[in-house]
BAKOLTOR-133530 format. One record per residue (C-alpha): residue number from 1; x, z, y. Coordinates in Angstrom, 2 decimals. Example, Ala and Ser with C-alpha at 12.3 -4.5 7.8 and 13.67 -1.06 7.14 Angstrom:
! BAKOLTOR-133530
> 1:12.30:7.80:-4.50
> 2:13.67:7.14:-1.06
END
This chain:
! BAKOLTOR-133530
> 1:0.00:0.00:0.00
> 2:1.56:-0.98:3.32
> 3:2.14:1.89:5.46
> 4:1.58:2.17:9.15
> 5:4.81:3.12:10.85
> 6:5.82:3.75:14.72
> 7:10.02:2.96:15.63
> 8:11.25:5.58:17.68
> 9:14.97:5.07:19.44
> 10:17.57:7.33:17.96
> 11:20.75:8.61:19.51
> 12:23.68:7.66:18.49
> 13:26.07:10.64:17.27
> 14:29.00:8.57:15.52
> 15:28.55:4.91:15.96
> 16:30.22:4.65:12.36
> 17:30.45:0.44:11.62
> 18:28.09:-0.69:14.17
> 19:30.48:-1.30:17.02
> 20:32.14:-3.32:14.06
> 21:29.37:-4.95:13.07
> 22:27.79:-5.71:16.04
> 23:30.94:-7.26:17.21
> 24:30.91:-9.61:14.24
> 25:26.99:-10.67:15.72
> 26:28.47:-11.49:19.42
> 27:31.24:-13.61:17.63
> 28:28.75:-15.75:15.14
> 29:26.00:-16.08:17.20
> 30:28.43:-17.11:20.24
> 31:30.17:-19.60:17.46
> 32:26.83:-21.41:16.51
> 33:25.72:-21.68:19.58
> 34:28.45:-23.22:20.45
> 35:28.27:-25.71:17.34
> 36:24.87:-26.49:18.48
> 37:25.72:-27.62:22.13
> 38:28.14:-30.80:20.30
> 39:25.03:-31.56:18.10
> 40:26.20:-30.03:14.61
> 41:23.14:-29.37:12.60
> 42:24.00:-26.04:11.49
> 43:21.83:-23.31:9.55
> 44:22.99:-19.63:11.03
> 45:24.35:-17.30:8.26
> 46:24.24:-13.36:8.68
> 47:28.29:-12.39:9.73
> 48:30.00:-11.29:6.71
> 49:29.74:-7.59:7.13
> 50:26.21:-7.60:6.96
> 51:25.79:-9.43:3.57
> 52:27.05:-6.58:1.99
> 53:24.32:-4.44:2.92
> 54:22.12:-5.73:0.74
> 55:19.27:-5.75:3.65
> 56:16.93:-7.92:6.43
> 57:18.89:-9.11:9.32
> 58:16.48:-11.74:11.10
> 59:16.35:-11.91:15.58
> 60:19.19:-9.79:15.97
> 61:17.83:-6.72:13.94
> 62:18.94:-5.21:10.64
> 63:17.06:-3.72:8.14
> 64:15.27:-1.89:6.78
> 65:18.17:0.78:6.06
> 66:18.11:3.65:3.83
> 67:18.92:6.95:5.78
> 68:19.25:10.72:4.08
> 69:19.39:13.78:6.43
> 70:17.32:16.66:7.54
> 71:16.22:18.87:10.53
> 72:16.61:16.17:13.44
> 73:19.71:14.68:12.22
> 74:20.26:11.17:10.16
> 75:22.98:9.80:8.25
> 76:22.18:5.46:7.80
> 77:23.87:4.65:4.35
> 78:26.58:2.10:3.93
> 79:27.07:1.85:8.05
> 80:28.27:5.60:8.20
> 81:26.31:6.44:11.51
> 82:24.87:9.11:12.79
> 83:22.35:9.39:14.89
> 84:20.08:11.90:16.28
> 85:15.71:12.14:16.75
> 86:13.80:14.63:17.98
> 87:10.32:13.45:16.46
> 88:8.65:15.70:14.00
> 89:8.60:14.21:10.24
> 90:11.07:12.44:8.37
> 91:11.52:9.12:9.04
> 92:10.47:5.86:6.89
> 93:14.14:4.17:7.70
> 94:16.23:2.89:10.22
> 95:16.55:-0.35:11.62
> 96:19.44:-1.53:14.05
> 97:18.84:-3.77:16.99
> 98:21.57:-5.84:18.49
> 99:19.44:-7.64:21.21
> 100:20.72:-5.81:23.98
> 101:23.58:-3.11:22.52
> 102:23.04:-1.70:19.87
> 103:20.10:0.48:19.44
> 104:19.08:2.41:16.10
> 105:15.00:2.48:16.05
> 106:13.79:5.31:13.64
> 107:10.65:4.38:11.37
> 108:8.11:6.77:11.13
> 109:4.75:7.37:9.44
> 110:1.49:7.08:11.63
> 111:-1.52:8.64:9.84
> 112:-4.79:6.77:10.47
> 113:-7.07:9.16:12.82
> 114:-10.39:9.89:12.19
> 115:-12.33:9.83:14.95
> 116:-15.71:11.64:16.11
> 117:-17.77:10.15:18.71
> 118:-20.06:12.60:20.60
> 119:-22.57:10.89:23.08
> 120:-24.20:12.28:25.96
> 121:-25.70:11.51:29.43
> 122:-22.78:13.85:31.00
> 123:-19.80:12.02:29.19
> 124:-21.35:9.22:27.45
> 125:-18.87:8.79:24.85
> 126:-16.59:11.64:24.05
> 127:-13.39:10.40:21.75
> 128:-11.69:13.14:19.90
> 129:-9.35:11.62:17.14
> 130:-7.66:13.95:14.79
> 131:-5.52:13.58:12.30
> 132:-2.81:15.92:9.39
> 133:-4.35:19.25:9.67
> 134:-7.24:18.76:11.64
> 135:-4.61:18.31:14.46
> 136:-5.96:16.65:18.07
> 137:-3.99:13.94:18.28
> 138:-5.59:12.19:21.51
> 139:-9.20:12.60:23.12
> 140:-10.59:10.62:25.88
> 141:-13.79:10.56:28.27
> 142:-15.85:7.22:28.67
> 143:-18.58:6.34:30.78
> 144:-20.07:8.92:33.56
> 145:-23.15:10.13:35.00
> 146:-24.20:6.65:36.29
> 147:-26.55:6.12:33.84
> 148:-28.01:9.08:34.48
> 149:-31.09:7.91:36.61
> 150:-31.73:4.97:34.20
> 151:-31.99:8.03:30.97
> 152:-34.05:9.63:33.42
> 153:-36.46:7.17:34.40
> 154:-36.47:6.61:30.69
> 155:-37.74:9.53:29.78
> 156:-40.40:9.79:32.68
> 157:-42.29:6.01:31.76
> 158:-45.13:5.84:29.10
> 159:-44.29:2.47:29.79
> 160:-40.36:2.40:29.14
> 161:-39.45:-0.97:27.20
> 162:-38.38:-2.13:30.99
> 163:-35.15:0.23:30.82
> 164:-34.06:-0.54:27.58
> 165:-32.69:-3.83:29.25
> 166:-31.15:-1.52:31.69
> 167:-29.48:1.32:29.24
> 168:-28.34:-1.66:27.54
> 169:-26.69:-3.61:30.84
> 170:-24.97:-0.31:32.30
> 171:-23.24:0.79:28.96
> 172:-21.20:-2.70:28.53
> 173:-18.32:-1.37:30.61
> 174:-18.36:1.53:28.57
> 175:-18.61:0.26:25.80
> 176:-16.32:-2.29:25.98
> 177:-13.71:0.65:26.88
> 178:-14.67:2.66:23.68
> 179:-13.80:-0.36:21.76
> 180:-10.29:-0.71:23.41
> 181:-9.02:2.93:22.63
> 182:-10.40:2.71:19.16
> 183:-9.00:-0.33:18.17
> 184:-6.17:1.31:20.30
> 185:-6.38:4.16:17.25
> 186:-6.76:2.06:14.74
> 187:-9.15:5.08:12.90
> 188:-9.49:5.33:9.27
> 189:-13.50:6.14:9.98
> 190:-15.40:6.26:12.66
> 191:-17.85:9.73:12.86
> 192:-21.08:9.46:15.07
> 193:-24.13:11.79:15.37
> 194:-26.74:10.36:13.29
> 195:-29.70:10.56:16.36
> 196:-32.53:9.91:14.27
> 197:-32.60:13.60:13.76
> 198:-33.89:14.14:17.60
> 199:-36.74:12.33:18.54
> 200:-37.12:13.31:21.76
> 201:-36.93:10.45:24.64
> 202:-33.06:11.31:25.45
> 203:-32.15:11.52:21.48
> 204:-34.34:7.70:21.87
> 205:-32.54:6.53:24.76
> 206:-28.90:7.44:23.12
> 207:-30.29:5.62:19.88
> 208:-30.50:2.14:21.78
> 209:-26.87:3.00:22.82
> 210:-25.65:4.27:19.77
> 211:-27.15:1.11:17.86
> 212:-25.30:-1.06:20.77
> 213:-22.04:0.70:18.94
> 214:-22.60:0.46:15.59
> 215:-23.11:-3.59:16.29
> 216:-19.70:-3.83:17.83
> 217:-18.30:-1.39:15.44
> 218:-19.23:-3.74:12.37
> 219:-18.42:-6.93:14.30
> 220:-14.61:-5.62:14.74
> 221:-14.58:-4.43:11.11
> 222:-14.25:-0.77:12.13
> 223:-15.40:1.58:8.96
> 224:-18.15:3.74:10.95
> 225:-20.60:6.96:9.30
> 226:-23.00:8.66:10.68
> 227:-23.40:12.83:9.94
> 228:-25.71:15.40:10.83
> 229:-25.19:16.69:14.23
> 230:-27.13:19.78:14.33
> 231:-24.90:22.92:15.29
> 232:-21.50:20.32:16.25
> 233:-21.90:21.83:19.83
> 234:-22.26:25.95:18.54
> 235:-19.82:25.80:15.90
> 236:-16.28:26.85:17.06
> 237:-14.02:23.95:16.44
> 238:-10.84:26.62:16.22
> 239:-12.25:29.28:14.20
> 240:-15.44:28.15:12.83
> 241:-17.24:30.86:14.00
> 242:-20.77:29.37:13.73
> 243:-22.90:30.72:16.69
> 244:-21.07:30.01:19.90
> 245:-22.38:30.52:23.10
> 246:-22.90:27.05:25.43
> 247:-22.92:27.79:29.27
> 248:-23.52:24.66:31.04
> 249:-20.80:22.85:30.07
> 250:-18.54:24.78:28.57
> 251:-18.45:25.95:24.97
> 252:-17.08:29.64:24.25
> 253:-16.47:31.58:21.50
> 254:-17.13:34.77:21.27
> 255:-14.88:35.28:18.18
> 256:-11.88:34.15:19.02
> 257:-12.49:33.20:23.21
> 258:-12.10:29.73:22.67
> 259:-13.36:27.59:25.52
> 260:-13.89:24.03:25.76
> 261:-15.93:21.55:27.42
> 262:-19.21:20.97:24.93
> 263:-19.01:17.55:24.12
> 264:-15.41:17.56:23.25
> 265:-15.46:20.54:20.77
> 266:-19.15:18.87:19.37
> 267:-17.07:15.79:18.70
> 268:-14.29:17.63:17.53
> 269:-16.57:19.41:15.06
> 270:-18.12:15.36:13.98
> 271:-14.17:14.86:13.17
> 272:-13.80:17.77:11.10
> 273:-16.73:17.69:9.13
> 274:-15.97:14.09:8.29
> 275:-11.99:15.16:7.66
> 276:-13.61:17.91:5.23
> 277:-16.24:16.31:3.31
> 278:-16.44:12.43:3.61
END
């Protein structure tokens, strides 16, 4: 299975062969340039200190190389360098470029996020993506009160089927920015409150927006679920302590004194559940 992977620039302790090696690059790619200019047809060959490493070296860069180490030191095999990362993990491998220096890029493991999606008429979408651990790894507010008068006129009309048209027009910017950062993410799943369970007009009105996303969701291939919401905003999303106390906008705990804003510990809780149990 291929793994996703982020390259992180190292620093370089003990240069080892590179300065070597990377000499031999200037020299050969100098040379058939060179042999180009008078019209030789020529096919480039790796120098000859890099065919003995037994790995990649295409556009300047080299590897994949193995590397053995610990703590935030690294040791790449058969060059003899050492270089030096302070990024959590242990990385994949290490891969040299020469495009400009020489530069060793660490590989490291990205986990896929899952991601809970909380809407509202405060924040309409509120991202909190989580990933090893239940760990926050980014969160994000999208779309603001401007669609509050629209919700509210909503809710007021017997005769509503007129604002649909206009929940529908003012949540396209949003929308479209909620799709950005999650393909951004690149999320393993997708969590989302599963409205039909309020069928009030506002649980209604965020239906028609929450169907909006589940369109785009399955038109850019992005694996979506929906869970029950009930409790998401009471439960503590640091303790678990099941009846906390909402005050306006802000969640607290009375167990451990957590605070957050509401909708990002209710989406929190959507990514938790779904880290838990799906």
């Amino acid at each position: 299975m291929f793994m996703k992977e982020v390259l992180v620039e190292a620093k370089i302790i003990d240069f080892g062969k590179l300065k070597e090696i990377y000499s031999d690059v200037l020299y050969y790619t100098a040379y058939y340039k060179t042999l180009q200019k008078t019209g030789v047809k020529v096919s480039a060959s790796p120098p000859p200190l890099l065919k003995d490493l037994n790995a990649v070296y295409s556009a300047n860069r080299l590897g994949p190389l193995k590397i053995t180490g610990e703590g935030s030191y690294y040791k790449i095999e058969k060059i003899n360098a050492l270089v030096k990362a302070d990024m959590q993990g242990f990385p994949l491998h290490a891969i040299v470029d020469f495009n400009d220096g020489i530069k060793v890029l660490l590989a490291y493991p990205v986990d896929e996020p899952i991601v809970g999606i909380d809407l509202g008429i405060r924040h309409l979408f509120t991202v909190v993506a989580i990933v090893k651990e239940g760990k926050v790894y980014k969160s994000k507010y999208i779309g603001s009160a401007n669609i509050l008068d629209t919700f509210t006129k909503y809710m007021s009309e017997t005769q509503s089927l007129s604002y649909v048209r206009e929940i529908k027009n003012k949540v396209k910017i949003a929308l479209k920015e909620l799709l950005e950062f999650l393909m951004e993410l690149n999320p393993r799943i997708v969590v989302l409150e599963d409205l039909r369970f309020y069928d009030a007009k506002i649980g209604r009105g965020l239906r028609i927006v929450e169907d909006e996303l589940e369109k785009e969701l399955m038109e850019k291939g992005i694996r979506f679920r929906r869970i029950d919401p009930r409790n998401t905003s009471k439960i503590c999303s640091r303790c678990g302590y099941k009846k906390g106390e909402v005050l306006g906008s802000i969640f607290v705990c009375p167990a451990c004194g957590y605070k957050a804003d509401r909708d990002f510990n209710a989406a929190y809780n959507l990514a938790l559940k779904c880290y838990y149990t799906c």
